[in-house]
N, C-alpha and C positions, 0 to 999 in steps of 0.2 A: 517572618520579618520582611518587610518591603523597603526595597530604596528608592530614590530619588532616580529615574531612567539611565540617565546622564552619566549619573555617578557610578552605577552598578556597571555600565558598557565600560568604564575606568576601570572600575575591581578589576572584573571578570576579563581586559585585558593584561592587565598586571598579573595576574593571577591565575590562570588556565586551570588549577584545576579547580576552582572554587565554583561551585554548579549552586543552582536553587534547590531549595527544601520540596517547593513542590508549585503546582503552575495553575492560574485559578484561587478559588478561594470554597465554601462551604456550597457555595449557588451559583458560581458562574465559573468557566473553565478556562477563560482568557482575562488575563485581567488587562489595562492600559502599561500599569506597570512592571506586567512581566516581562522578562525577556528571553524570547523562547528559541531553544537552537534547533536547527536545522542539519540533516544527514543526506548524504546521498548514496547509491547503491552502485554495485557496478553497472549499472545499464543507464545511470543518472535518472534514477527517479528518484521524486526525493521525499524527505521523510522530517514530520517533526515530535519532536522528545516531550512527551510532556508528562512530567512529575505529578504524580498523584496528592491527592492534597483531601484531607479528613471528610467523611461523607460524599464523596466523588464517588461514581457508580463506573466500572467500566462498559456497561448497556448503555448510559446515560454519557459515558465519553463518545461511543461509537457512534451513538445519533447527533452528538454534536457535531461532528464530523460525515456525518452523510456514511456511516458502514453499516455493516450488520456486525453481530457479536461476534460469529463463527470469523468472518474478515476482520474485525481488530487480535480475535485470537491467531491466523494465520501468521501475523507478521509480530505475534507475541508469542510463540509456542508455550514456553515456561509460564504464561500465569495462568494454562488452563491447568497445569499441576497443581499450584499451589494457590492460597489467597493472594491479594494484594498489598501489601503494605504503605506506609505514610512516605512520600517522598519517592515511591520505587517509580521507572522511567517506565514510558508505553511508548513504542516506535507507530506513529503513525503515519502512511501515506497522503500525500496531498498533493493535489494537480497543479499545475505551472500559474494557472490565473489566478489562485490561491495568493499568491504573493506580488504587493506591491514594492517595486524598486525603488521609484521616486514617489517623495510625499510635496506633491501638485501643490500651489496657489489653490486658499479654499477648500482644502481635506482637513477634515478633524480629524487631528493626531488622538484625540479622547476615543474614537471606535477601532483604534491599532495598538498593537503592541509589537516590539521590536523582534528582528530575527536576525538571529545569530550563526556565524557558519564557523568551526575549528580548523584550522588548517591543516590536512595528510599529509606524510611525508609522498613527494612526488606531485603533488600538486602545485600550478603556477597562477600568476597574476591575468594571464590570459584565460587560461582553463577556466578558473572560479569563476569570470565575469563574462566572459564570451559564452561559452561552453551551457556553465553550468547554471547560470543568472541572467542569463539575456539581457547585460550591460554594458556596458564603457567601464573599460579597465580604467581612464582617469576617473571617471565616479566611484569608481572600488578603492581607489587608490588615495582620490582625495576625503571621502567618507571616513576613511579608515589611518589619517595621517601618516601614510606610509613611506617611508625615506627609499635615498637611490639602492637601501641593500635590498630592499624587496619584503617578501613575506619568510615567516618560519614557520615549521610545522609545531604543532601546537598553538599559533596563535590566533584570538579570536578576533572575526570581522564583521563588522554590520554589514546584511547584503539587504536589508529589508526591513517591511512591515507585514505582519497578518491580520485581517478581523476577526477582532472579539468575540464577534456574532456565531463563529462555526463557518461550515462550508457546508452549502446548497448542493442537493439532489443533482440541479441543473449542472453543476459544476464539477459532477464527476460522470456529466455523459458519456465523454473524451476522454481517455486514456489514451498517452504515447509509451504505455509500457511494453515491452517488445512481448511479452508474455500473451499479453490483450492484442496483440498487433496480427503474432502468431496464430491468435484464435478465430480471427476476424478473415484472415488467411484462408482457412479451415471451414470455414463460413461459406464462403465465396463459392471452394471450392464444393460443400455439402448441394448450395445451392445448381450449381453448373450438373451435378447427375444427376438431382430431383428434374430437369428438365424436361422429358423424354420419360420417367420412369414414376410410378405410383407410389404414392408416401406411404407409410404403413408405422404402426404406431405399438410398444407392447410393455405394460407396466412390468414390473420387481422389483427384485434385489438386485443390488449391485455389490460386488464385493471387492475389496482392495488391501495391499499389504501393510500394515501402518508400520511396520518393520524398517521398509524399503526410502530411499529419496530421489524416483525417477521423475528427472528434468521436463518431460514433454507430457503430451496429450494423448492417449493411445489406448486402447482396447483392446479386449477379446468377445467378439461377438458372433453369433450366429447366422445371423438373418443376413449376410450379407458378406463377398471375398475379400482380401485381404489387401489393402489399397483403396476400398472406399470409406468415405466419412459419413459419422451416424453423429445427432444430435441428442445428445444425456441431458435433461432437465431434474433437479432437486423440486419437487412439488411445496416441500414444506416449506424453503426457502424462497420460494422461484427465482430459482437461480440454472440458465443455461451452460453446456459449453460444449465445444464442438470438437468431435473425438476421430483419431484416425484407429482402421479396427487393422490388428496384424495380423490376426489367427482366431482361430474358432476358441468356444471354450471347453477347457479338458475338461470333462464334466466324473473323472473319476476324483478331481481336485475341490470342484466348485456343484456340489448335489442342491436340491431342491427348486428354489425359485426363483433361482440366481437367471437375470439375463444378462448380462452385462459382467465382464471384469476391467477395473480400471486402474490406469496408473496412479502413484499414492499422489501427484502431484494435480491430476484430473479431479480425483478424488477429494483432495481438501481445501481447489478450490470451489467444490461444487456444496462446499461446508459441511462434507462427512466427518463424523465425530465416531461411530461405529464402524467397525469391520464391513459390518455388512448396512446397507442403508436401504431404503427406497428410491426407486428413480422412473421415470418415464424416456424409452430410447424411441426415437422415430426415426426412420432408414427409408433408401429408396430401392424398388428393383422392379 
């Protein structure tokens, strides 16, 4: 069932808990009439809900969005368990230029649909539109006809628009996630000891705990002491990321062709799905 834009931003303020069925339609994953809500994380990245909707593929969600499969399962754990279902929500990431705040003199409103933010408890009028929106709290404020009590938790606010179209390759060069920030860190520094020292290069396995939820980037490697960074690449993915190594590896733990061990967090998002995966490390010395 579609409403009328206008009228649905009424509902769905009246109404907090009243969500859509599903976001898209059979062929297209944004519709003009949707209205699609927006989440943020504790580091303020942010993230939009979108409600699965009958013959939607999540392969076919992920490339609308510029991911890979293994990256929309990262930040969906639960639907690599189980199938998907009609209506069920997919948390997806999306970069800051992603979202228009003002709709310009001469923008077709027909290639946008509306975005929507719920209010946390602890959240303020400044937070949401400075912080979090990159706007004028009077624009937050008058958007959202908001009187002198202010905002509640639970209530819904218009902070935007998104395209239709998806999001470009281009448009997830950049990341400000502290995560990618952290890695680029790591980067810098892999790069300051390859200066001076011969690169060296050695395919396997990599193994990791999927038991575990270790927060950082880190290793057990060989080829190299305890304090320098070696670079992990997923061949199948081509997907990199830059590893600090803490200790060698127990090799009464980790037998065969294992070169590498990595933390679960290095691991999934270098898009490991098995225990043990393939990987290519290059190190300097």
């Amino acid at each position: 069932m579609r409403y009328w834009p206008g009228l649905l931003w009424v509902l769905i303020s009246l109404f907090p808990a009243l969500r859509l069925t599903a976001t898209g339609d059979s062929t297209r994953y944004i519709l003009p009439t949707d209205s699609v809500f927006i989440e943020l994380d504790g580091f303020g990245s942010k993230y939009v809900i979108h409600n699965m909707e009958k013959r939607q593929t999540l392969f076919s969600l992920a490339k609308f969005y510029s991911l890979s499969l293994e990256e929309l399962y990262w930040y969906n754990p639960e639907l690599k368990e189980r199938s998907y279902a009609l209506g069920d929500p997919v948390r997806i990431p999306i970069p800051n230029k992603v979202i228009r705040r003002t709709m310009d003199k001469g923008v077709k409103t027909s290639e946008y649909a509306q975005l929507f933010y719920r209010v946390k408890r602890g959240d303020t009028m400044y937070g949401i539109a400075k912080r979090a929106f990159k706007m004028e709290v009077e624009e937050l404020r008058t958007r959202n006809q908001i009187d002198e009590k202010g905002i509640k938790t639970g209530q819904v606010l218009k902070v935007g628009w998104i395209k239709i179209n998806g999001v470009t390759p281009e448009m997830r060069q950049v990341s400000n996630h502290p995560l990618i920030q952290k890695n680029e860190a790591y980067e810098q520094r892999f790069i300051a000891q390859c200066r001076q020292d011969k690169v060296f290069s050695i395919n396997g396995a990599a193994d990791w705990n999927k038991g575990r939820q270790e927060s950082d980037f880190f290793g057990l490697f060989d080829g190299v002491a305890p304090g320098h960074y070696v670079k992990v690449t997923n061949p199948l993915l081509k997907r990199s990321l830059f590893v600090k190594v803490i200790d060698s590896i127990p090799r009464e733990a980790h037998t065969g062709s294992v070169v590498i061990v990595l933390s679960s967090q290095a691991a999934q998002l270098l898009g490991a799905v098995d225990a043990r995966f393939f990987v290519e490390v290059e190190y300097c010395r």
